[in-house]
C-alpha positions, 0 to 999 in steps of 0.5 A: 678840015680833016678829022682823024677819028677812031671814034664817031664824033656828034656836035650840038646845035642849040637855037633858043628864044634868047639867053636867059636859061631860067626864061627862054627855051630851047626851040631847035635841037641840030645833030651832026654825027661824023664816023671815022670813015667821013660818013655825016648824018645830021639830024635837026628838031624843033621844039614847040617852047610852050 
């Protein structure tokens, strides 16, 4: 898929333990920027869900 940008765009991945907001946490965090010359930087993070 093409993408005209004019301006990056970032998309969020979340993993979690489950889906109940007030229980389960949050323990992965992905980051996907696009720069409006297709350039990618991607990013991803885990979180201890202590």
């Amino acid at each position: 898929m093409n993408l005209n940008l004019k301006k990056p765009i970032v998309f969020f991945d979340l993993e979690t333990t489950g889906l109940n907001t007030s229980k389960d946490r949050i323990v992965e965090i992905s980051l996907l920027k696009i720069a409006p010359n297709g350039t990618q930087d991607q990013k991803t993070y885990r979180v201890n869900p202590e």
